[in-house]
N, C-alpha and C positions, 0 to 999 in steps of 0.2 A: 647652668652648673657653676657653682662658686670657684672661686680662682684657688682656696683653702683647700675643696672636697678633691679638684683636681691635680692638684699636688700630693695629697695623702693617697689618693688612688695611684698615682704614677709612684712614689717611695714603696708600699706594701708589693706594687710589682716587681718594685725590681728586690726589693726582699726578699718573693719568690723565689724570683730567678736565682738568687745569687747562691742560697744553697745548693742547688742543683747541678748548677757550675763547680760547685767544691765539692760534692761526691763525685763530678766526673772527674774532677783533677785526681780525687782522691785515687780513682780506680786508676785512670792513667798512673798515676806514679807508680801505684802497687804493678799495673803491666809492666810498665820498666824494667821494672825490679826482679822480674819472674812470678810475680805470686799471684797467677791469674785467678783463683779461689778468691781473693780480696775483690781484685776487679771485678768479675762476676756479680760477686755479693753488691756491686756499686752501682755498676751499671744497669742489671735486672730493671730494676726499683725504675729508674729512667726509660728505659726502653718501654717498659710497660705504658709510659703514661705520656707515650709519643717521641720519645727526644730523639730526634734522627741522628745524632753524633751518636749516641749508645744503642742505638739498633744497630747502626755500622759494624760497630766494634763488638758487640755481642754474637752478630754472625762470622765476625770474623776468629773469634774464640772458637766457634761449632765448627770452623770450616778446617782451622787448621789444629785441631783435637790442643788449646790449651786452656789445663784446667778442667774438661768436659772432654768425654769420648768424643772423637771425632761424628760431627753430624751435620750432612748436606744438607741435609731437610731444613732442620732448625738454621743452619746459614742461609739458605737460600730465604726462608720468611721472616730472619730479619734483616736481610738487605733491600728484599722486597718493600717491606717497610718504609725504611729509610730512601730507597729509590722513588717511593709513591711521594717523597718530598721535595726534590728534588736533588739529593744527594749523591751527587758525582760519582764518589769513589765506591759508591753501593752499588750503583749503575753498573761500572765498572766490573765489580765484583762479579754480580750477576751474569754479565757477559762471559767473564773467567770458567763460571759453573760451566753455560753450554758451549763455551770453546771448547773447555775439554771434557766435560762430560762425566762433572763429580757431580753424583747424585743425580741429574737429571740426564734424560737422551741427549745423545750429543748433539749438537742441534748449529752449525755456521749461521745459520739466519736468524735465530732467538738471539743468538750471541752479537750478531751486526747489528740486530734493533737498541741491545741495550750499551752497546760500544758508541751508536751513535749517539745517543741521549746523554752519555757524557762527555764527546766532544766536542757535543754542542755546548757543554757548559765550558770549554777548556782546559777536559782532564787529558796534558799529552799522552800519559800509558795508554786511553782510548783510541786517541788517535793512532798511535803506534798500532795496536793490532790490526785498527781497520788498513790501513796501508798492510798488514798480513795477509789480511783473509783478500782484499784483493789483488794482491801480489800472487799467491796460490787461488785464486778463485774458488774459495770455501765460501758458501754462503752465497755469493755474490760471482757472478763472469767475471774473469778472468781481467782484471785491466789494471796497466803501467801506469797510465796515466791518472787513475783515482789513486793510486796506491803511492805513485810521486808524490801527490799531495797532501794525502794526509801524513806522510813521513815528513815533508817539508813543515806541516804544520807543525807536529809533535815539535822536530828540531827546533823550531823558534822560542819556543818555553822553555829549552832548558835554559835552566841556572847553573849547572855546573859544568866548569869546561871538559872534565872528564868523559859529562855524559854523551857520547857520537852514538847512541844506537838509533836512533833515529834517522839521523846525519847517515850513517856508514850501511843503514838499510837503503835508503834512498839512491844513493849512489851505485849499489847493486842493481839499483832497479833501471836508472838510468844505462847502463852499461847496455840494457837490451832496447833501449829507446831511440826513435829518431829525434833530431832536434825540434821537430815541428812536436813532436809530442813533449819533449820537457817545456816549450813551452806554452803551449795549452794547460798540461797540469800547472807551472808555474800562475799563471792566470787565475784557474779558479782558485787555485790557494788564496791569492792576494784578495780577489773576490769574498769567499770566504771570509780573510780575516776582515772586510769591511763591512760585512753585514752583522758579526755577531758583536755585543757588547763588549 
């Protein structure tokens, strides 16, 4: 392959690309702004033709009725979507569905499969539930000690110092622990954060 053919091939891709990024800013801005009828109209076109950032955001227009009657179904397939990519906060989302049980059966263990799959990628809102649901033993028995740790995880991501919910779950949890048990959880957390990326 000529050094010329493969330069023109890499500039035409990213020519592609590059509109596609400007209808999603587009639609993003118009979300901002409130005028989710524009987003929609931007996003669609994208989602259809794979883009896991606007699948994201297209179910999350269905989910929380803006722009479009509220619709679990259509949220749910295109998170689904976007999750079959490996998009964190779709993951996430999805999770959300069978936590609480919009649009689909309620379901704690559908909900812990897809909470874990994104914080395996390091989305803390993920982690934060799963220390929930094993805090309450939804989904999952009942345990302090996983539930110490993925709180412990979440807390380390925040970026903002306001954010304690993580932190100030944790510490609840702690209140009913032995210390042999914070630190066990402490352990697999640090475990944890060395095995992932």
């Amino acid at each position: 392959m000529s050094y010329q053919f493969t330069v023109a091939l890499l500039l035409s891709l990213v020519c592609l690309a590059t509109p596609a990024r400007a209808d999603f800013e587009t639609g993003m801005d118009a979300y901002e702004r409130g005028n989710y009828t524009t987003a929609l109209s931007e996003w669609r076109p994208l989602a259809e033709k794979g883009d896991a950032q606007a699948q994201l955001h297209l179910g999350m227009l269905y989910h929380q009725a803006q722009g479009v009657p509220q619709d679990y179904t259509a949220a749910r397939e295109w998170y689904e979507k976007a999750a079959a990519q490996g998009y964190a906060m779709a993951q996430f989302n999805l999770g959300l569905l069978y936590d609480n049980g919009d649009g689909v059966p309620q379901n704690y263990a559908k909900a812990r499969q897809w909470y874990e799959k994104a914080a395996a990628r390091g989305y803390a809102m993920a982690q934060t539930n799963l220390g929930g649901l094993y805090a309450n033993g939804q989904g999952v028995s009942q345990d302090d000690v996983w539930a110490y740790m993925w709180y412990s995880l979440a807390a380390e991501q925040s970026t903002d110092p306001r954010d304690t919910h993580a932190a100030d779950r944790r510490e609840n949890v702690a209140h009913r622990m032995t210390p042999t048990q914070v630190v066990k959880a402490q352990k697999l957390a640090r475990e944890w954060t060395l095995r992932t990326p």
